[in-house]
N, C-alpha and C positions, 0 to 999 in steps of 0.2 A: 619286377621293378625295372628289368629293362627294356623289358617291352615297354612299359608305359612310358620312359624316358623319349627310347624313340619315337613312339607315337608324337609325343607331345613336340618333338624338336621338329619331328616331319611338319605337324601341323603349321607348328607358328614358320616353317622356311613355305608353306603353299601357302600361307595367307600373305605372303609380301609379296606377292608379283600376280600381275595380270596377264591375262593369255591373251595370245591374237593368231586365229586362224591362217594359217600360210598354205595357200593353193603351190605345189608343186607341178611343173608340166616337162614333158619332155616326148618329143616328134621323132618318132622311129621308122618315118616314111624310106629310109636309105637301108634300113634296118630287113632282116630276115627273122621276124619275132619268133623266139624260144618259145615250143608250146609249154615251159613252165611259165612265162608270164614276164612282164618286167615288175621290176621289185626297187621301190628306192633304199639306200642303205645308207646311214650314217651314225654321228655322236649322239642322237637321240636318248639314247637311257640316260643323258644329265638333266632333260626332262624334269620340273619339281612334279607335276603333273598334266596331264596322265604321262606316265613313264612308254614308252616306247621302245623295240629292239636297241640294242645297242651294236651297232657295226654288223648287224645281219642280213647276210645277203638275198633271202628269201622272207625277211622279217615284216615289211610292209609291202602289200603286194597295189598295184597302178592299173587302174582302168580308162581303157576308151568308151567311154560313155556313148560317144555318138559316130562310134569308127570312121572316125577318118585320121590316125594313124597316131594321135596326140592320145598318151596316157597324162592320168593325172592322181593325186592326191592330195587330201587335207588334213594338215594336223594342226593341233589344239599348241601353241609352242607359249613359253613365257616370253614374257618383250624384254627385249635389251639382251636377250642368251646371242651366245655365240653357238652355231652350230657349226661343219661340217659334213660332206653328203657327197652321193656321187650315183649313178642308175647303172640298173643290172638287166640286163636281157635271159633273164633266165634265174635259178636260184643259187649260183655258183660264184666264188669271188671270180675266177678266168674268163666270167663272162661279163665282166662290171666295164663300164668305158675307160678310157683312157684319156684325158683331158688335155687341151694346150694350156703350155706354163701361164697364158693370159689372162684365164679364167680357174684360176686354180690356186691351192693353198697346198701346199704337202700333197699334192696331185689330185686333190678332191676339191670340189664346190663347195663355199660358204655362201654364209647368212650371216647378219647381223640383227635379230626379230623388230622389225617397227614396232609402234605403236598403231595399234587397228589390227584390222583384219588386211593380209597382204595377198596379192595376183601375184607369181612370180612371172617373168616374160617366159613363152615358149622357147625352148633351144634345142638345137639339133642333139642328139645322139653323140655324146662323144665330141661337140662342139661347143664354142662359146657365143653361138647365134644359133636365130632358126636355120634350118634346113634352105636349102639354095630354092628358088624355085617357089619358095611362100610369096601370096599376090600382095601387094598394095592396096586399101583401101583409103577413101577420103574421111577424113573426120574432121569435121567443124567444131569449133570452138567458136561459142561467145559468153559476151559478157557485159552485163547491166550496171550501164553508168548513172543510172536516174536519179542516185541520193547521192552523185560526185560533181564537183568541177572539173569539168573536163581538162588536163592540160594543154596549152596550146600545141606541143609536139605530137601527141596523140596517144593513143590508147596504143600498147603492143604486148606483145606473147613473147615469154621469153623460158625454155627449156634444155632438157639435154638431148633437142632433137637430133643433136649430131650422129649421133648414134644410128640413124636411120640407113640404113643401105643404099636407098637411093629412093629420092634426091638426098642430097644433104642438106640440110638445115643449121643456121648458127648453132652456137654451143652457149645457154648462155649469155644471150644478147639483150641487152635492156632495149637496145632502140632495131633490132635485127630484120622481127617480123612485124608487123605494123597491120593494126586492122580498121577495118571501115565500120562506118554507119550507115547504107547506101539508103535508108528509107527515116533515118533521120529519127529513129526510134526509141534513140539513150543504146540502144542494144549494136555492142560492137562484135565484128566475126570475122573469122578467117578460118581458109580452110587448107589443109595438108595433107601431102600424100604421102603416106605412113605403111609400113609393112607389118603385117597381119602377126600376132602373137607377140608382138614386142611393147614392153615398159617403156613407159617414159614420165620423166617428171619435169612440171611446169608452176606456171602461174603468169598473173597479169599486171600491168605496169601503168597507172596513170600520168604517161609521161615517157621521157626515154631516159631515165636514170633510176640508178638500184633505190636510190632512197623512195622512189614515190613507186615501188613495190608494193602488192597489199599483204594485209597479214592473215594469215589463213585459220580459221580454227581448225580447234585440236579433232572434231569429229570427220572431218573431209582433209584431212592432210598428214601425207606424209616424208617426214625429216625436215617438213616447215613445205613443204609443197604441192601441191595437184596432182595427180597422180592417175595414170590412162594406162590399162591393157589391151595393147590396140586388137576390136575384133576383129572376126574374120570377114567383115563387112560393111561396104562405107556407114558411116554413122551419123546424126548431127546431134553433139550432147548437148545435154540440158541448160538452157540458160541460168546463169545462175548470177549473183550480187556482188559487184566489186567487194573482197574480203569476206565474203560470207559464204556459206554450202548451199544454200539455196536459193532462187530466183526473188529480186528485188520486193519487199510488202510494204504498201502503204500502213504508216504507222496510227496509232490512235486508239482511242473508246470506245471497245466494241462489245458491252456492254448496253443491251438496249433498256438497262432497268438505269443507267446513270444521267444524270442528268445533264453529261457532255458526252454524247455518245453520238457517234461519228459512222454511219451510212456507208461511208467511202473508204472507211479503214479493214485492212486485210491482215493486221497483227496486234494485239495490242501492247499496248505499248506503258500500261501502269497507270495511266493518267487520267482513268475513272474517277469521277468524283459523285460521291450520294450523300443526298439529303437526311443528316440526323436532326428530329427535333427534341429537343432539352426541355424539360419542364419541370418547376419548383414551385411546393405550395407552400406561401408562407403566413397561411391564415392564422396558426398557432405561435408564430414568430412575436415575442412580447418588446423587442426593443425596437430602437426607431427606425426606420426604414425609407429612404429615398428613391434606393434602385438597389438592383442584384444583376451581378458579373456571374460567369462561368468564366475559369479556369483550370486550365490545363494543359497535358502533354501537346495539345494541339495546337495551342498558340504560345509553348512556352511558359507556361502558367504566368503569362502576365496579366496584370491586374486594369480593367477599365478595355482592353481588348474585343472581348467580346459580351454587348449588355442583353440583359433580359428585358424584354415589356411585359405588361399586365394587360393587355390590349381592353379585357373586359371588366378589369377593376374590380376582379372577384378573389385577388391572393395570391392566383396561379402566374405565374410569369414566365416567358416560352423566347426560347430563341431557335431558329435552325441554321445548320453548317451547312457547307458542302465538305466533306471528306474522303480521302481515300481509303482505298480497304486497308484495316490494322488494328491493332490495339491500341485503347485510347484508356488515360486517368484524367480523373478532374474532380473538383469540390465547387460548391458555390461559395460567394463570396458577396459581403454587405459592405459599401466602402462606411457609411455611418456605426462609428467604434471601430473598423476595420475588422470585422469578423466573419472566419470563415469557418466551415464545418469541422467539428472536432468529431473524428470513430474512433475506432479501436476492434481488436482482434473478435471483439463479439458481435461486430453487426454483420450479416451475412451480406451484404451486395458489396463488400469493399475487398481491396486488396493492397497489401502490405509491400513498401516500398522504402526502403533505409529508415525503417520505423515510423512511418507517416504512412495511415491509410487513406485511400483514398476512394473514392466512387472509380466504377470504370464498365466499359462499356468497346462490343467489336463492331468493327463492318465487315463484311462478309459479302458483298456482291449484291446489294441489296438496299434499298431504301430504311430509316430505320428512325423506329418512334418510340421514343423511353416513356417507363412508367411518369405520374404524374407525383412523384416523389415526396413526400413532408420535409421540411428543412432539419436537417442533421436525424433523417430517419432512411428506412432499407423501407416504408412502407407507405400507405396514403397518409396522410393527415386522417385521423381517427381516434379522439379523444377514448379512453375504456375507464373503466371505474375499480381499482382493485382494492380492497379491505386485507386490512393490515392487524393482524393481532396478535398480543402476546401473554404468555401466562406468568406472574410475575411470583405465583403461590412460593413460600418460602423467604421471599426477601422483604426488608422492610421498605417501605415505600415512603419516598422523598414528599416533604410537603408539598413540593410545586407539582409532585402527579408523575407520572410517566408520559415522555414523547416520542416522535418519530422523526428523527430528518435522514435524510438521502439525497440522491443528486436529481430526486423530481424536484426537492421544495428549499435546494438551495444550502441544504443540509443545516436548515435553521430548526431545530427544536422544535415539534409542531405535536399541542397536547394531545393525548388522545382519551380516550371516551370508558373508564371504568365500569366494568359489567357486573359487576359486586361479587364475581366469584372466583376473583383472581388475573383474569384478565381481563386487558385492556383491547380498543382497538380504534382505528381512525380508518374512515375510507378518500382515497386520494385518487382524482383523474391522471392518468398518468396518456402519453403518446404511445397506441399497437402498435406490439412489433418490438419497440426500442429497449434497449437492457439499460438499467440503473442497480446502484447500490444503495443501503440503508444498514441503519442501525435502531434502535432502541436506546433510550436515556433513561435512566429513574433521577429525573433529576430535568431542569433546564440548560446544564453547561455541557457541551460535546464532547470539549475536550476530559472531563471531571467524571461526567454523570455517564457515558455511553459506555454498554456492556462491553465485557471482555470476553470475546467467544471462544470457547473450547471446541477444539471440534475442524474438520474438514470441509465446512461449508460456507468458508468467509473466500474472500479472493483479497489480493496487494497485502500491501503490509499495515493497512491498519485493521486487516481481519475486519471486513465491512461483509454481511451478509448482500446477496447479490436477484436478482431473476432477470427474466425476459417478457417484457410485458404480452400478456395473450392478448388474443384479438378480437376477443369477447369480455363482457363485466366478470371478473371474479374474485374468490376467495382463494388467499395466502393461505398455508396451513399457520395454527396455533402455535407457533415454536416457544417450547420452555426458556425463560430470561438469561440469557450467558451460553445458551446450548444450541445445537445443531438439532435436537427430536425436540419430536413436542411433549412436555410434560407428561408421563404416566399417570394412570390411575392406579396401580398400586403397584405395588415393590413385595417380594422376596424374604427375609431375614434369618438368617440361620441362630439360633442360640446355641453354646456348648457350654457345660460345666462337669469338672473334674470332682468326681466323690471320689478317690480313690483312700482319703482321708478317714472315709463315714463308712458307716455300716449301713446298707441299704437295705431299709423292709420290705416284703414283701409288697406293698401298696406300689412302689416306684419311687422314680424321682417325679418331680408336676414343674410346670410353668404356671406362674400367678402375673398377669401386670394389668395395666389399666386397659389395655386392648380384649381382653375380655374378662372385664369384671368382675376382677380380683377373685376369682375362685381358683383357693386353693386344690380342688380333687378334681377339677375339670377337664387338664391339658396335659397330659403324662408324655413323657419324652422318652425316646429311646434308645438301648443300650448301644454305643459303638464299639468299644473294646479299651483298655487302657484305663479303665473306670469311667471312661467319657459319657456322658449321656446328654443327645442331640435333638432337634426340633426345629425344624422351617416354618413358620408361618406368615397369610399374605397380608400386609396392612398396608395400610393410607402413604403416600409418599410425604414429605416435607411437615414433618408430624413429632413432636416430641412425646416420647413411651417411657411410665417407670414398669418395672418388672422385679419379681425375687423370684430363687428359685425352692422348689420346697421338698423334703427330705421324707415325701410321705405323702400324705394328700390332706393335711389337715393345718390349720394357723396352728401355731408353737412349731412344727416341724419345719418353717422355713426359715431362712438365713436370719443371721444375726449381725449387720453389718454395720464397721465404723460411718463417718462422715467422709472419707478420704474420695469414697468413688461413687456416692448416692446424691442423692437427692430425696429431701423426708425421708432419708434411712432406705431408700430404694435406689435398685440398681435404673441406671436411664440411658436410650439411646436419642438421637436426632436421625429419624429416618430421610434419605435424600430422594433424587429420583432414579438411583440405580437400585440393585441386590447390594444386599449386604451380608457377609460372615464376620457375626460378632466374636469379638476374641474368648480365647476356653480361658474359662476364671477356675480358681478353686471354690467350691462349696466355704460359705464363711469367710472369704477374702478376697482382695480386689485384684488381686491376678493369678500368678497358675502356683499349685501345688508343689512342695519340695517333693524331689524323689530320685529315681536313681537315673544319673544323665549319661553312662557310660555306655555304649553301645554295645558293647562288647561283654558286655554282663546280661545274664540270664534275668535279672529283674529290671532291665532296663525301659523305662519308661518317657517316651518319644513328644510326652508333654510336660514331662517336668519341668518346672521354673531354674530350679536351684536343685545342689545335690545334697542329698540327707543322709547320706553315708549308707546308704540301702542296697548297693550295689556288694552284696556276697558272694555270687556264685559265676565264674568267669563263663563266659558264653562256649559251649563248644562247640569248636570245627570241624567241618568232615564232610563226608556224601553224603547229602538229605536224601537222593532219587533213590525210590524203594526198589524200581527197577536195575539198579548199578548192580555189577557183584563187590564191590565192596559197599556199602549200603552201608550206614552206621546210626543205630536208630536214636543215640543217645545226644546225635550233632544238635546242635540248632540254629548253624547258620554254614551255608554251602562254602567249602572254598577250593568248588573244582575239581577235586581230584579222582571222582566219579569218574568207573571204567566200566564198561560197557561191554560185551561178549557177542560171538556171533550170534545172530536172528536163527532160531530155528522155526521154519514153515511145519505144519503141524497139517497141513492140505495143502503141497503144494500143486496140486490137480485145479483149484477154484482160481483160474486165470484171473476173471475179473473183481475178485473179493467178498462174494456174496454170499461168503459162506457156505454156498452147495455146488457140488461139485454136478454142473446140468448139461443140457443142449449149446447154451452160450459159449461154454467153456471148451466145447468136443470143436464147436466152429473155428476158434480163436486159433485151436492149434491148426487144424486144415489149412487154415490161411496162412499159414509159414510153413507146413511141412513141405521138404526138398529143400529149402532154403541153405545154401552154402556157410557154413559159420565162419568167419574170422578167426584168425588162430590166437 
């Protein structure tokens, strides 16, 4: 666990900081180099990553790359660390330098880590400059005024050239160094003569005061400045753009698919604009119609902004934008009624915005031409024809017929078409593509007559059955009236009845009822236990059944039953359109036999109605399992106390169970013998 602690704390303390590569260098031309090498040394091991020697004098070792007397290295450091450091001419601290108090901290060299990648300046050995005797090179400096007003003071440089060994240079100066345009080209220059392997930071001034300074980004600057390790040879750096890292670009559309697209532009600049065309058909559109508006994110969704025409007075009505690349919403809109597109979470080309969908649509670099839309559809205009039907078998049916309304037809009651075998049905064009809800009525009134559905296949809260209209003519399935399935053809039925009253002949118990034709010796049922005797058979759904049960297989042997639960002195059920388990009756009465309801008693009977004082011999408890050694064969109902002795193996040779002790079993052991046992 603590390993994982500090893993975890290491982690999150290396994901807060960024690293920036720091060239180290140091000039040992005064030097007599130790054939063990120069070596930098310092506080390095506070490093979050990668960790580094800590204070070792032989720990990172400095190479001259291109000998000529300048060792160097680079380390991976975090920005904003503080380090300390100091060089070693060999791997020993007695050969480490010794610094002036000028350039020194506690007698060692510091850093403060920039931000970027850092050049430190070349320095003597043991000194806080280069070595005496490093040449001077020229390095020009310019800089592109072409997207400035020049001010009328001029353009100038201003750094910590002081520093320079010779010449000296202001420190500093907003108005110090001053540069020219000699060819009148926006591009101003100056040139300096700077000593080889030395730092310096700078920048440029439109003007001779700090405020009309530029401001530098963050990828070309460091501690807000310009920043040069002067080579070891004249140079003339790269021109580059008042306040920016790179040389001045003409701005613009440089996109040659937009429709402002700019030849002469060398950056772009955003301000591509491409051609969307919008189109809406509103051939199926039934209310009045003048004109049609698009609205949306692009104009603010105001309204009369941007209109549609019909140019060819065929429905379709087309506008084109010019837009930027982006995400775009919008709906269309009829100012006559003021009516705009109403969706919702089912139409697939919309998207969801503080609960209003809307259409929408990207630019992406590109020209761009929308589907030819149906008004308040994700598809064309495309009337389908879908038949609608439902099975009504079981219910009684309203004189005015059964109807359909939904949000095709306005959710007005609309008859449908009796097929005389229990369903009904109506066929209704609806808009591909689009989802609507509907219901079923036995009746004319919506609110009175429309089904109550049971079932998982309504949507909102008024439990309205729902689809998506297909994109071809079709058939609805059959759904049963109030239900989510469609009607069965047949059902299930379990019968039980309790003889435990009767003395049962040898013939059986039988089933008699109207489902097959009253014969008494034809349907024998079977024993369950308890005296129960049972019988499943399959009939008709939504069907009224009388039944008796009979004590034999012949009329006088079956029931003899009051009026309380028959019908014509028969037992009767109402089959639905599920299975059903009729309740266990007793033989001769209309619900269950008395008998003994104590559990715990040895005649206990788990269908008894009522108790009949039959419960005489108290249940006994004890170890039922024949296997236990206390076993007790007289229990007859467990209560645990079953103990159990060791296993004895009777072969324990048959490794794998197979009863013969063979070649498998000789293998099994080989495969472990030698094997070391645990104690």
């Amino acid at each position: 666990m603590k390993n994982i602690l500090f893993f975890l704390l290491a982690s999150t303390s290396i994901a807060s900081f960024a690293n920036a590569d720091v060239t180290f260098r140091v000039n040992m031309q005064d030097q007599t180099i130790s054939p063990n090498g120069i070596y930098l040394a310092g506080s390095f091991g506070f490093n979050s990553l990668p960790i580094y020697p800590q204070w070792d004098p032989s720990g990172i070792l400095m190479n001259d790359i291109n000998a000529d007397g300048i060792y160097e290295v680079t380390l991976s450091l975090n920005e904003t660390y503080y380090f300390e450091y100091k060089f070693v001419n060999g791997g020993t601290w007695p050969e480490a330098e010794l610094l002036p108090i000028e350039c020194s901290a506690s007698g060692n060299r510091f850093i403060n880590v920039p931000s970027g990648n850092f050049l430190l300046p070349i320095v003597c050995f043991a000194s806080c400059s280069n070595c005496l005797g490093a040449e001077n090179v020229d390095i020009t400096f310019h800089i592109n005024m072409i997207n400035e007003t020049v001010d009328v003071s001029g353009i100038h440089l201003a750094g910590n050239f002081n520093f320079n060994p010779f010449p000296v240079y202001p420190e500093w100066d907003a108005a110090g160094i001053e540069m020219t345009d000699a060819d009148l080209d926006n591009i101003y220059e100056v040139t300096l003569s700077l000593n080889s392997g030395y730092y310096f930071e700078y920048k440029f001034l439109n003007g001779s005061d700090w405020p009309n300074a530029e401001i530098i980004p963050n990828e070309c600057q460091a501690t807000g400045n310009r920043f040069i390790n002067v080579p070891m040879e004249s140079t003339s750096l790269n021109v580059v753009c008042f306040g920016e890292c790179i040389n001045c670009l003409i701005p613009g559309c440089t996109d040659e698919d937009a429709s402002n697209y700019n030849p002469m532009a060398e950056t772009d600049d955003g301000s591509c604009l491409f051609n969307v065309e919008l189109n809406i058909d509103m051939s199926f559109y039934s209310g009045a119609l003048s004109g049609v508006f698009v609205i949306g994110s692009f104009n603010d969704w105001t309204i009369g902004a941007n209109p549609l025409n019909d140019p060819e007075s065929d429905g379709t009505w087309t506008i084109s934008l010019l837009l930027p690349n982006g995400n775009y919403e919008y709906q269309y809109y009829v100012p006559d009624g003021e009516v705009s597109e109403l969706f919702d979470a089912n139409n697939l080309c919309v998207i969801e915005n503080n609960g209003i969908y809307n259409r929408e649509f990207s630019v992406n670099g590109s020209n761009l031409f929308l589907p030819n839309y149906c008004w308040n559809s994700c598809y064309a205009c495309q009337q389908v024809e879908v038949l609608f039907s439902v099975n009504v078998i079981g219910e009684t049916i309203s004189p005015n017929g059964v109807h359909l309304a939904g949000s095709f037809n306005g959710w007005l009651p609309t008859l449908m078409t009796d097929n005389g075998n229990g369903v009904w049905s109506l066929p209704w064009n609806v808009q591909a593509g689009n989802y609507f809800e509907y219901k079923f009525t036995n009746g004319i009134v919506l609110d009175t007559d429309a089904e109550n559905i049971i079932g998982n296949c309504t949507t909102g809260v008024l439990g309205n059955r729902y689809f998506v209209a297909p994109l071809v003519d079709s058939v609805l399935p059959t759904f049963c009236y109030n239900e989510c399935n469609q009607c069965p053809v047949a059902v299930d039925i379990r019968f039980r009845v309790d003889m435990s009253n009767e003395t049962v002949p040898n013939e059986g118990v039988h089933l008699a009822g109207s489902f097959q034709g009253w014969d008494p010796g034809a349907t024998s049922m079977t024993y369950l236990g308890y005296g129960i005797y049972e019988l499943t058979v399959t009939l008709d759904p939504y069907t009224l059944y009388e039944f008796k049960y009979i004590n034999g297989d012949e009329w006088g042997e079956d029931e003899n039953l009051n009026s309380d639960c028959t019908i014509n002195f028969n037992r009767y059920f109402y089959s639905g359109f599920q299975d059903m388990n009729l309740e266990v009756v007793c033989f001769q009465e209309c619900g269950l036999c008395a008998g003994c309801t104590d559990p715990f008693s040895a005649q206990y009977n788990p269908f008894a109605g009522s108790d009949d004082g039959s419960c005489l011999t108290p249940m006994i408890m004890g170890c039922t399992y024949p296997q236990a050694l206390n076993f007790d064969p007289t229990a007859g109902l467990d209560n645990g106390s079953c103990e159990f002795g060791p296993f004895e193996d009777n072969c324990p040779a048959d490794f794998n169970d197979d009863g013969i002790v063979g070649v498998s079993d000789l293998l099994s052991f080989i495969s472990v013998y030698g094997t070391v046992c645990a104690n």
